[in-house]
VEXVEX-469686 format. One line per 5 residues: number of its first residue (from 0); their letters; for each residue z, x, y of N, C-alpha, C, O, CB. Coordinates in nm, 2 decimals. Glycine has a CB too. Example, Ala and Ser with C-alpha at 12.3 -4.5 7.8 and 13.67 -1.06 7.14 Angstrom:
0> AS> 0.78:1.32:-0.57:0.78:1.23:-0.45:0.78:1.32:-0.33:0.85:1.42:-0.33:0.90:1.13:-0.45 | 0.71:1.28:-0.22:0.71:1.37:-0.11:0.79:1.29:0.00:0.80:1.34:0.11:0.57:1.41:-0.06
***
This chain:
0> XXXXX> 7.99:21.03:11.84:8.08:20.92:11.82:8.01:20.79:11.78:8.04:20.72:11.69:8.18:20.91:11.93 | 7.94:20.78:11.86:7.84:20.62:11.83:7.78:20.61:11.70:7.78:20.50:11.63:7.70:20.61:11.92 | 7.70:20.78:11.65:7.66:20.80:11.53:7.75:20.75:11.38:7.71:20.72:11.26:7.65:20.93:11.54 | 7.88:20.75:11.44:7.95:20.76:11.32:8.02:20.59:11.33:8.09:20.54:11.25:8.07:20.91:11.31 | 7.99:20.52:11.47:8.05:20.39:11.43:7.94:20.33:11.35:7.94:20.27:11.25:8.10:20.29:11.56
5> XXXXX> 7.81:20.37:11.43:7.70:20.29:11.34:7.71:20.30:11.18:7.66:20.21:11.12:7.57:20.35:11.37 | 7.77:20.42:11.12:7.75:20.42:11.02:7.85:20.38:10.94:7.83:20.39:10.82:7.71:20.52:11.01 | 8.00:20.33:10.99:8.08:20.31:10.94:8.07:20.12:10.94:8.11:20.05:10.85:8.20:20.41:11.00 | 8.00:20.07:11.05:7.92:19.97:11.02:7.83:19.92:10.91:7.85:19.81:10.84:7.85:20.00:11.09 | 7.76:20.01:10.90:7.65:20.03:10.78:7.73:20.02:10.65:7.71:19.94:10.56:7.57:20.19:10.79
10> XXXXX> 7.84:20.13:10.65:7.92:20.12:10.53:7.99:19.98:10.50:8.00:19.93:10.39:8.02:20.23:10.53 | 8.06:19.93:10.63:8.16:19.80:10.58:8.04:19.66:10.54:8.05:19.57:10.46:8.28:19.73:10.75 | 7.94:19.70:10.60:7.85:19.60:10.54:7.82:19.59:10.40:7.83:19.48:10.33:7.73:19.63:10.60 | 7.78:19.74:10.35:7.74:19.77:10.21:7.84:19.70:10.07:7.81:19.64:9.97:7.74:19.96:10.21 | 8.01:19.74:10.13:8.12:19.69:10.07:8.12:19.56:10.07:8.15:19.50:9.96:8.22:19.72:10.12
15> XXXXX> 8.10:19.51:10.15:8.12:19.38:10.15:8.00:19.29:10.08:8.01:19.17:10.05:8.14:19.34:10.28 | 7.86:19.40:10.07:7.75:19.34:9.97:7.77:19.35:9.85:7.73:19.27:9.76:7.64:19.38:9.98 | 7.84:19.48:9.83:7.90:19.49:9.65:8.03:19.40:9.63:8.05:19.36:9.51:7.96:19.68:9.60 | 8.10:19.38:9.71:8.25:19.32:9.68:8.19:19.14:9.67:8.24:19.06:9.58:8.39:19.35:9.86 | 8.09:19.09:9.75:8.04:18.97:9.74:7.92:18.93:9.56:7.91:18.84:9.47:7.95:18.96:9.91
20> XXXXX> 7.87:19.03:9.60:7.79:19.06:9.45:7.85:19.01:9.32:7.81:18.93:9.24:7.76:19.20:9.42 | 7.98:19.12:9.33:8.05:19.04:9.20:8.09:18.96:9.21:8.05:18.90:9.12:8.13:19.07:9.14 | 8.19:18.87:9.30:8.22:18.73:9.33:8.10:18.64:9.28:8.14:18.55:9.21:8.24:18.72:9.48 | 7.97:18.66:9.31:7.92:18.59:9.27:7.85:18.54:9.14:7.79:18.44:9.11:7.89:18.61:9.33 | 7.88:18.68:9.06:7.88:18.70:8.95:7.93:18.66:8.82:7.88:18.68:8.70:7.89:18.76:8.97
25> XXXXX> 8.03:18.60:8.87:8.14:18.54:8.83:8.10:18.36:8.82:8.09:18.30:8.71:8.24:18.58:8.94 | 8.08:18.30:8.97:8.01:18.21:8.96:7.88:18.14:8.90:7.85:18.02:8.91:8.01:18.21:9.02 | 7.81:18.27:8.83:7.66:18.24:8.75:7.78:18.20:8.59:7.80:18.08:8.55:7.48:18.43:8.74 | 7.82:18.28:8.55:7.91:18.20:8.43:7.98:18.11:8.43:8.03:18.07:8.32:7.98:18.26:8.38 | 8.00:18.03:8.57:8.05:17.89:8.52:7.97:17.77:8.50:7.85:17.79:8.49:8.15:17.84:8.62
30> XXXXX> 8.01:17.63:8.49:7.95:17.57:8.46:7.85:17.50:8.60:7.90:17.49:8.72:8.04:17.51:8.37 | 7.72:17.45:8.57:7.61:17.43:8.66:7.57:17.49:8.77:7.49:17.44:8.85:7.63:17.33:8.69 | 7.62:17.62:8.77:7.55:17.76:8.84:7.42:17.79:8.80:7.37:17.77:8.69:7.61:17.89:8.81 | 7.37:17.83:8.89:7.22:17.87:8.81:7.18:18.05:8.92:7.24:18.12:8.99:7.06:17.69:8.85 | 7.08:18.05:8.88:7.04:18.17:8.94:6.98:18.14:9.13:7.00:18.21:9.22:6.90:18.23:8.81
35> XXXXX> 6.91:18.02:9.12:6.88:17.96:9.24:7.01:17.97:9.33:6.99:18.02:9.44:6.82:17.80:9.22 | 7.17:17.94:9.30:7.26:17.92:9.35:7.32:18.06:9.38:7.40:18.09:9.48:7.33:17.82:9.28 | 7.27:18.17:9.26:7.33:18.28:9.31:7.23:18.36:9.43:7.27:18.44:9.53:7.36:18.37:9.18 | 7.11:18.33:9.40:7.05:18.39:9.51:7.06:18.31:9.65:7.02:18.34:9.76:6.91:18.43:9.48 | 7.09:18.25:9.63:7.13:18.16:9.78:7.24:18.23:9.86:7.24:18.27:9.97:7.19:17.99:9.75
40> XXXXX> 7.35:18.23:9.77:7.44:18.27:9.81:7.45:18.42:9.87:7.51:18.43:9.98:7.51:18.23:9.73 | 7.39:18.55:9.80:7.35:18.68:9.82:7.29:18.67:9.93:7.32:18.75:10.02:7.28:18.74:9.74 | 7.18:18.57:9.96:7.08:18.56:10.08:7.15:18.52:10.21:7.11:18.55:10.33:6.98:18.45:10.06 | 7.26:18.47:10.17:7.33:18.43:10.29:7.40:18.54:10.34:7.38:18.56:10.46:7.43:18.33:10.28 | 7.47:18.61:10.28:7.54:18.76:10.26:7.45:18.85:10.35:7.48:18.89:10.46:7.55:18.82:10.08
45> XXXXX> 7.31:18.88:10.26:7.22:18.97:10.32:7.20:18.91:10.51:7.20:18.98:10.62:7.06:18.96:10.21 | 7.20:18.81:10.49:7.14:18.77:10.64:7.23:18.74:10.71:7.20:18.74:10.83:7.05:18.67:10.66 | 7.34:18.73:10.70:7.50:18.75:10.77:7.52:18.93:10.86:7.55:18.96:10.97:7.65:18.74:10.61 | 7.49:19.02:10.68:7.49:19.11:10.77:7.36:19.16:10.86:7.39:19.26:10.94:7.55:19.20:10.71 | 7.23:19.12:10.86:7.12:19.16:10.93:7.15:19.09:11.06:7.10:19.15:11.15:6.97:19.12:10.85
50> XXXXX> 7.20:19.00:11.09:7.23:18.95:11.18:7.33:18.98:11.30:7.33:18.95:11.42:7.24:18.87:11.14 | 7.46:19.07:11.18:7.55:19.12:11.29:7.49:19.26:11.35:7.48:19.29:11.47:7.70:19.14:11.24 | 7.45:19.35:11.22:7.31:19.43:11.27:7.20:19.40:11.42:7.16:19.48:11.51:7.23:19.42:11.15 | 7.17:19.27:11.38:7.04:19.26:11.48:7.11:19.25:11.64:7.07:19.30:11.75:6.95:19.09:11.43 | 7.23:19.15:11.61:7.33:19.11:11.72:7.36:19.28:11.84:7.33:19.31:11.96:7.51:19.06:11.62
55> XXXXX> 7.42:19.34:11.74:7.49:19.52:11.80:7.39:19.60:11.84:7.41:19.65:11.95:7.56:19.63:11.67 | 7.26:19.63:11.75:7.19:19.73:11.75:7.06:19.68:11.78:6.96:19.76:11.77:7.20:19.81:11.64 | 7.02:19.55:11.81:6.83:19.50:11.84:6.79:19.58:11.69:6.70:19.65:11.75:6.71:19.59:12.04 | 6.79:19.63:11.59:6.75:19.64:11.48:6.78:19.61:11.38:6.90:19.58:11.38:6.73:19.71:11.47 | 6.73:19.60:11.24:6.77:19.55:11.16:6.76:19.64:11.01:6.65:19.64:10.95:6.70:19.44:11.18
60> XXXXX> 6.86:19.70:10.96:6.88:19.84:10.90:6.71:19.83:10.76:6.69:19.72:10.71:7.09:19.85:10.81 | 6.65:19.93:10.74:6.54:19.90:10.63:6.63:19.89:10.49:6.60:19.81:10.41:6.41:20.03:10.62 | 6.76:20.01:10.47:6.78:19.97:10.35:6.84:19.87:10.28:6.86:19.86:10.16:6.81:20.05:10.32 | 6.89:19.75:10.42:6.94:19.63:10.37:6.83:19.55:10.31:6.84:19.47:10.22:7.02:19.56:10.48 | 6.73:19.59:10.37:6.60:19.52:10.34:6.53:19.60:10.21:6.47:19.52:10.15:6.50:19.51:10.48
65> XXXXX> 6.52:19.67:10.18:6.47:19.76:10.03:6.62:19.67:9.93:6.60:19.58:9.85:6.49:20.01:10.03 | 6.75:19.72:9.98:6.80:19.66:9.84:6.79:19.52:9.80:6.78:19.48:9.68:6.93:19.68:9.83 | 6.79:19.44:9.93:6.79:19.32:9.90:6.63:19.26:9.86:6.63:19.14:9.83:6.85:19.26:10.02 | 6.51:19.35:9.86:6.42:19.29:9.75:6.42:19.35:9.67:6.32:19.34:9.59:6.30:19.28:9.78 | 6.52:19.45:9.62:6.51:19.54:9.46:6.60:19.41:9.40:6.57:19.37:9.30:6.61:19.74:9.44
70> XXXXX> 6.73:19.34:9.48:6.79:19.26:9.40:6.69:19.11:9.37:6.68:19.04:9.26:6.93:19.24:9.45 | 6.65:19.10:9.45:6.56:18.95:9.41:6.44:19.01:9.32:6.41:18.92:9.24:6.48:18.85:9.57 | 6.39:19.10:9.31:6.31:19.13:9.20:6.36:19.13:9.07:6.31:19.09:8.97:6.26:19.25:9.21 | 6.47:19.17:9.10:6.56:19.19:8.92:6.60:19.08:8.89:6.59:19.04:8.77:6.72:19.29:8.90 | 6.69:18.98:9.02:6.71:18.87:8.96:6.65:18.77:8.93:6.71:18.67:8.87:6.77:18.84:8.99
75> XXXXX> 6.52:18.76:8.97:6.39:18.67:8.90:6.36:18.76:8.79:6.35:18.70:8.69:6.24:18.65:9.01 | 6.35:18.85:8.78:6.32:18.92:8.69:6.42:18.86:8.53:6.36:18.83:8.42:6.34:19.07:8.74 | 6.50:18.85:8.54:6.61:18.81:8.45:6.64:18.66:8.44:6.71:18.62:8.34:6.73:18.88:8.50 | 6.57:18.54:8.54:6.59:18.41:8.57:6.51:18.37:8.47:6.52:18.25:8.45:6.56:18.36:8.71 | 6.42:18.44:8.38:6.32:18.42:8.29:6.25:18.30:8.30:6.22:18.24:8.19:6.36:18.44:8.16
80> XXXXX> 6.21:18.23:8.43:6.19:18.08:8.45:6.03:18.10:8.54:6.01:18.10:8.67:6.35:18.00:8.55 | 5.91:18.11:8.44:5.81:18.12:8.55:5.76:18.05:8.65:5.67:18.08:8.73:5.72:18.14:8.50 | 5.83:17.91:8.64:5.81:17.85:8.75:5.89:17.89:8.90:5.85:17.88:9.02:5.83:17.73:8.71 | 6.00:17.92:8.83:6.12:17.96:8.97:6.06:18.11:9.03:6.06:18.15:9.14:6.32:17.99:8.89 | 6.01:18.18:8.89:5.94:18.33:8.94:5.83:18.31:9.05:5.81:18.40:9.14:5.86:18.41:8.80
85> XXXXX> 5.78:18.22:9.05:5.60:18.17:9.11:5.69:18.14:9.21:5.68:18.23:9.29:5.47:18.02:9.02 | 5.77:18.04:9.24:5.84:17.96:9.37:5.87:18.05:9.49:5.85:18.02:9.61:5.97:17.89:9.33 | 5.95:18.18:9.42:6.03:18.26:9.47:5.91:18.37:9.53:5.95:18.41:9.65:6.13:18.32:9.37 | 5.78:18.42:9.49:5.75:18.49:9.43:5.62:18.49:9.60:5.59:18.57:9.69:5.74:18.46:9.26 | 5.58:18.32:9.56:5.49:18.26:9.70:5.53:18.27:9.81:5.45:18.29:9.89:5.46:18.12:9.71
90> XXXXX> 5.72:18.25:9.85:5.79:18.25:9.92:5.80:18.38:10.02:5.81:18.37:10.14:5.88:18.21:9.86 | 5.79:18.50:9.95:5.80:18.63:9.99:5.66:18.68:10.06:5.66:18.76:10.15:5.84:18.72:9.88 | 5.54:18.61:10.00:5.43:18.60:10.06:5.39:18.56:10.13:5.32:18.62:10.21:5.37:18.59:10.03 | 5.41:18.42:10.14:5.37:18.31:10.24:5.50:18.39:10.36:5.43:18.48:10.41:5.41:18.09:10.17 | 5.57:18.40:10.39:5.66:18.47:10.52:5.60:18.55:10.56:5.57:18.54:10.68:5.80:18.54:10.51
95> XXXXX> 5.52:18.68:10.47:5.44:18.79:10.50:5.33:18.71:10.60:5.33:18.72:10.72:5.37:18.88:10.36 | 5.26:18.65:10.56:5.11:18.59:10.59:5.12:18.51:10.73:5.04:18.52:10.82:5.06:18.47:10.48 | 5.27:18.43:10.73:5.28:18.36:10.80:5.33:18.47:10.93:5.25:18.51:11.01:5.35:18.25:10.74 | 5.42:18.50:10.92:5.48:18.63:11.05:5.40:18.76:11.08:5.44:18.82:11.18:5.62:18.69:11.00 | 5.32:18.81:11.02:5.26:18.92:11.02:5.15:18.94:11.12:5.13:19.04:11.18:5.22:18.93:10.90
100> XXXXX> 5.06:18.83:11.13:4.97:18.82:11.26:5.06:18.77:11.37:5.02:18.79:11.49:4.83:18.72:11.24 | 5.19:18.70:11.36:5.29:18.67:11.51:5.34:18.80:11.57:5.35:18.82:11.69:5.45:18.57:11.48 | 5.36:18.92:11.45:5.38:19.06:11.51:5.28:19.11:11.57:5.32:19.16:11.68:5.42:19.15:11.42 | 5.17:19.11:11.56:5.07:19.21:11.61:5.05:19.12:11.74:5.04:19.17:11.85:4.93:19.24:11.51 | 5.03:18.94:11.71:4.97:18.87:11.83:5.12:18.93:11.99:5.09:18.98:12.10:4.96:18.63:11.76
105> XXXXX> 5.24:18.89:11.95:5.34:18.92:12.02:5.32:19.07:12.06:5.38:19.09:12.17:5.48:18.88:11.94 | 5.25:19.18:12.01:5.32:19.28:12.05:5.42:19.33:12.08:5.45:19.40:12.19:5.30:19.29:12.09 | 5.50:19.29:11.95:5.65:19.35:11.89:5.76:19.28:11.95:5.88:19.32:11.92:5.67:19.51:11.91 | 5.74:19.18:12.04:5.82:19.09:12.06:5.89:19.01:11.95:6.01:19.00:11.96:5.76:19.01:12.13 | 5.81:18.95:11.80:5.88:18.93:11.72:5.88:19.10:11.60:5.78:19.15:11.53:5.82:18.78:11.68
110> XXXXX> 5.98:19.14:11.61:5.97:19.32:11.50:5.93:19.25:11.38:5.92:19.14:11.34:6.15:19.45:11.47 | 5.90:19.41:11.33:5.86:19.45:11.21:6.02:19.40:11.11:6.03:19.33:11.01:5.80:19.65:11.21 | 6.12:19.45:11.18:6.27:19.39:11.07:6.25:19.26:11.06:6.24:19.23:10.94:6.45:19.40:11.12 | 6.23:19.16:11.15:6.17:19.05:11.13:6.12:18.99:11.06:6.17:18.87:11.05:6.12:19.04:11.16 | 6.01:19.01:10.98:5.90:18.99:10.92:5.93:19.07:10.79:5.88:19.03:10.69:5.79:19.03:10.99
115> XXXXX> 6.01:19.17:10.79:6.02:19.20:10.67:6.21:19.09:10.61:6.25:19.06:10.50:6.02:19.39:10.69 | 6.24:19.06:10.72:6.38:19.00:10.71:6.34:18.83:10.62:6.38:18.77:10.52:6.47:18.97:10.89 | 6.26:18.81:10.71:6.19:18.69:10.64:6.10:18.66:10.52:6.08:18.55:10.47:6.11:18.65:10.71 | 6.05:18.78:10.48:5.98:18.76:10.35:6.11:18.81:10.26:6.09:18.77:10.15:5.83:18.86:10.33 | 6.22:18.88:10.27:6.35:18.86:10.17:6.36:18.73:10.17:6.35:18.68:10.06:6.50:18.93:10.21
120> XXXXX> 6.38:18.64:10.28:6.41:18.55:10.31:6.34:18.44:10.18:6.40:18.37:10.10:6.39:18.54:10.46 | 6.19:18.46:10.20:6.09:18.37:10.11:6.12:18.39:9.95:6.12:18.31:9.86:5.92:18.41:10.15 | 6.15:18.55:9.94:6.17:18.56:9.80:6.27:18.52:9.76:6.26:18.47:9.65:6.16:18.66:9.74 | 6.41:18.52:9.82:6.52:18.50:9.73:6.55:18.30:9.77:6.65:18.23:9.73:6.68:18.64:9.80 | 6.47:18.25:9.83:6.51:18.12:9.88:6.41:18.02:9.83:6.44:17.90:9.82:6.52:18.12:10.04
125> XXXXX> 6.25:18.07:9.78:6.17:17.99:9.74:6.08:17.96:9.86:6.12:18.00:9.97:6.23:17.88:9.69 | 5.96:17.90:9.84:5.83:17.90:9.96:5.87:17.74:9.99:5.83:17.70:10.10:5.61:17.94:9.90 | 5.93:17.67:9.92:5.96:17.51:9.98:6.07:17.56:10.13:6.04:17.57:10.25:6.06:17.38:9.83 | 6.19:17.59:10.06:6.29:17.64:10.18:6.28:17.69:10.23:6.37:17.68:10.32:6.36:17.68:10.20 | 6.16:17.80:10.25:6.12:17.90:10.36:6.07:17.82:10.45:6.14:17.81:10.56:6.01:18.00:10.32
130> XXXXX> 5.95:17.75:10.43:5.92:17.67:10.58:6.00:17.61:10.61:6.01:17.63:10.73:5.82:17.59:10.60 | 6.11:17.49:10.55:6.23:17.47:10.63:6.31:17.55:10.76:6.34:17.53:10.88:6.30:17.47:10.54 | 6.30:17.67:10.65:6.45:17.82:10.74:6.33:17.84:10.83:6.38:17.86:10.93:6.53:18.03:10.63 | 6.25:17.83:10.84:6.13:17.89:10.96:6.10:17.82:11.02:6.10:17.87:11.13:6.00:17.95:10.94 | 6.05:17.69:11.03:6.06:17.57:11.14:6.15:17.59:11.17:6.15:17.61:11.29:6.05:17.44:11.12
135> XXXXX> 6.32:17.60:11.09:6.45:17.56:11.22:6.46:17.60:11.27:6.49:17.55:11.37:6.55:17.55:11.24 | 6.45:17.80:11.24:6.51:17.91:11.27:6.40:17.93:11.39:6.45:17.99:11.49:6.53:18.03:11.13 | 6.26:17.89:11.41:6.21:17.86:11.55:6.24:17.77:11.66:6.21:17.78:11.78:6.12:17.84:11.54 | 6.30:17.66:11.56:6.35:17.56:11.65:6.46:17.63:11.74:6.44:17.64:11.86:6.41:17.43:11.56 | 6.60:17.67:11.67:6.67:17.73:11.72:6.68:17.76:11.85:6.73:17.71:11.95:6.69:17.79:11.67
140> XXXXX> 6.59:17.91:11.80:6.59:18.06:11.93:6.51:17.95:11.97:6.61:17.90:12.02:6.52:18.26:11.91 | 6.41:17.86:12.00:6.36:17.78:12.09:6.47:17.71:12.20:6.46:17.72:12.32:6.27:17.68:12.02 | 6.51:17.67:12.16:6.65:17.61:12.21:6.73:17.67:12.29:6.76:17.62:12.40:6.73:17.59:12.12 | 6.78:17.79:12.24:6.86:17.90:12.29:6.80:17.92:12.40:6.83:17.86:12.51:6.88:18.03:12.22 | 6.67:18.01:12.39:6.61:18.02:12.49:6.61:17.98:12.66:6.65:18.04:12.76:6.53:17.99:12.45
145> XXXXX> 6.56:17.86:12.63:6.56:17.75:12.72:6.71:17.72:12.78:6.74:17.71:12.90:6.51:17.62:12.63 | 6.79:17.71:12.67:6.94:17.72:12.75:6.94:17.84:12.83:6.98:17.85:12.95:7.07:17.73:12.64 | 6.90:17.92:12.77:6.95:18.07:12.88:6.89:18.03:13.01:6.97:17.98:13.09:6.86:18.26:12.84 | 6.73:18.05:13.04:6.67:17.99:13.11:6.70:17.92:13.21:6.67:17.95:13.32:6.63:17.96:13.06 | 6.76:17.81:13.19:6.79:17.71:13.28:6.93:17.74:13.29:6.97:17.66:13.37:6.76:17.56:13.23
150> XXXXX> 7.05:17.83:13.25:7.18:17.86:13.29:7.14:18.00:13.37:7.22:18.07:13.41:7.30:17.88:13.16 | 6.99:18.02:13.37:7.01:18.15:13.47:7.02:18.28:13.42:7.02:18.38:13.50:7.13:18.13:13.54 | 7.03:18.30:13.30:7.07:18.41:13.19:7.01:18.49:13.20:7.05:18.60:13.24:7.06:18.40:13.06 | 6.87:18.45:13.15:6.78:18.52:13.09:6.59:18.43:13.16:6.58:18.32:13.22:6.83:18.52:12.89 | 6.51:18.51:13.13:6.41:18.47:13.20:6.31:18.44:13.03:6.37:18.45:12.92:6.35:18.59:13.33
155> XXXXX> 6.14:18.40:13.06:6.05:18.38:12.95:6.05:18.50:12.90:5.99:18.50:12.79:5.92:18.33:12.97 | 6.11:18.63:12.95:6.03:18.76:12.94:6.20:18.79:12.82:6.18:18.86:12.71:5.99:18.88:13.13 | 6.27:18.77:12.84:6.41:18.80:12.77:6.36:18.82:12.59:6.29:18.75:12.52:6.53:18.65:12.81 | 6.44:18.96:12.54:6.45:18.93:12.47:6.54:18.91:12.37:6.61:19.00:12.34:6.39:18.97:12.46 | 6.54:18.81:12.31:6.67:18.78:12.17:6.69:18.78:12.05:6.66:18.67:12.00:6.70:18.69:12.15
160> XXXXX> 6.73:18.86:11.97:6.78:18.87:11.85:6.72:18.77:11.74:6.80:18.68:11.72:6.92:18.86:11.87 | 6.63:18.77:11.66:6.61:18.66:11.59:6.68:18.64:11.46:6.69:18.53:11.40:6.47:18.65:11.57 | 6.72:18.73:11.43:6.79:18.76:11.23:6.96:18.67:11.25:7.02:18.64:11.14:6.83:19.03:11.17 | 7.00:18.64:11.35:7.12:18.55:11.37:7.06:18.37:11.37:7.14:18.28:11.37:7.21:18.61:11.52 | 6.94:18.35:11.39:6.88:18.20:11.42:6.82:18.20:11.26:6.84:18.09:11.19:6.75:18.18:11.58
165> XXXXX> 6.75:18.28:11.19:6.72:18.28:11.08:6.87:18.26:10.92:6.88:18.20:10.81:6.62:18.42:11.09 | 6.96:18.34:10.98:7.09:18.33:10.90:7.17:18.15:10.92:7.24:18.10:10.83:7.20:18.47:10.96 | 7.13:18.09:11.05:7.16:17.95:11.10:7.06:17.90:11.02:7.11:17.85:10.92:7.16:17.90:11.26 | 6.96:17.90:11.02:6.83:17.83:10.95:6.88:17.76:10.81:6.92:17.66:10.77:6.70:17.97:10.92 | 6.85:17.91:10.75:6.96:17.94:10.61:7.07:17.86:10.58:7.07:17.77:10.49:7.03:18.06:10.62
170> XXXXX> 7.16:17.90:10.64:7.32:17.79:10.60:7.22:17.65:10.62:7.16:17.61:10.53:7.51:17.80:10.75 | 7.22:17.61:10.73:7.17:17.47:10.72:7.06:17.39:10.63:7.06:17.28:10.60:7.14:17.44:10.83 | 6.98:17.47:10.61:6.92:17.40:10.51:6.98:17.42:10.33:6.94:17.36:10.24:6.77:17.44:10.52 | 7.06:17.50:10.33:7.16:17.48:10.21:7.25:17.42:10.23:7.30:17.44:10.12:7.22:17.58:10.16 | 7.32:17.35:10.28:7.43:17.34:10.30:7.42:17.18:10.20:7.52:17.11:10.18:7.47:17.36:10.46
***
């Protein structure tokens, strides 16, 4: 039975990434849309649902994370703008570089969905807005934390969900 909520999970998510897709699709043909605005918007989508994911299950599904760098590949791919390509491109890298020794140093305190959630994050958002969403989105769970902490919650050892503080990150520095 659990098998099959997870997966009916999985599915309302998927719908709601194709049902948002074209909505947004819509908005690249009006006037002063650009491709920057559509992937913003998808990114928010993607990390809405990695977050209710991360929230339910402490994991974060891989094939939300394969499609969502097959779509930022295509849609730089098609943005035909090599500066926006390079921006986007550093973004997905610099997250790798930057999170990738915090996994090994943490010993999986911060996961592998993580780090892979965040370099979607760099590609579809740009390497300027990435360190933004990653200063805040540390600031945040720093925050949280500490609240638990001192309400008694949770201790230094607790662990919390990061892909819901990275999706806060996100909205706020778009907004």
């Amino acid at each position: 039975m659990m098998q099959w909520k997870k997966s009916k999970l999985y599915l309302q998510t998927v719908i709601l990434f194709i049902i948002c897709l074209g909505a947004e699709t819509h908005i690249l043909n009006t006037e002063n849309m650009g491709v920057p605005v559509f992937m913003t918007s998808v990114l928010l989508i993607i990390l809405l649902a990695a977050a209710c994911c991360d929230l339910k299950n402490r994991t974060i599904p891989i094939w939300l994370i394969l499609i969502s760098m097959v779509f930022g590949v295509i849609t730089l791919g098609l943005s035909r703008s090599p500066t926006l390509i390079k921006a986007h491109i550093v973004g997905g890298f610099l997250a790798f570089l930057i999170i990738a020794p915090l996994v090994y140093i943490t010993k999986g305190q911060i996961g592998t969905g993580d780090l892979l959630l965040l370099a979607v994050t760099g590609l579809l958002s740009g390497w300027t807005d990435l360190l933004n969403i990653l200063f805040l989105s540390v600031l945040l769970s720093g925050v949280f934390s500490i609240l638990l902490i001192v309400l008694k919650k949770g201790s230094s050892r607790s662990e919390i969900p990061f892909a819901p503080f990275i999706f806060l990150a996100t909205a706020v520095v778009n907004l």
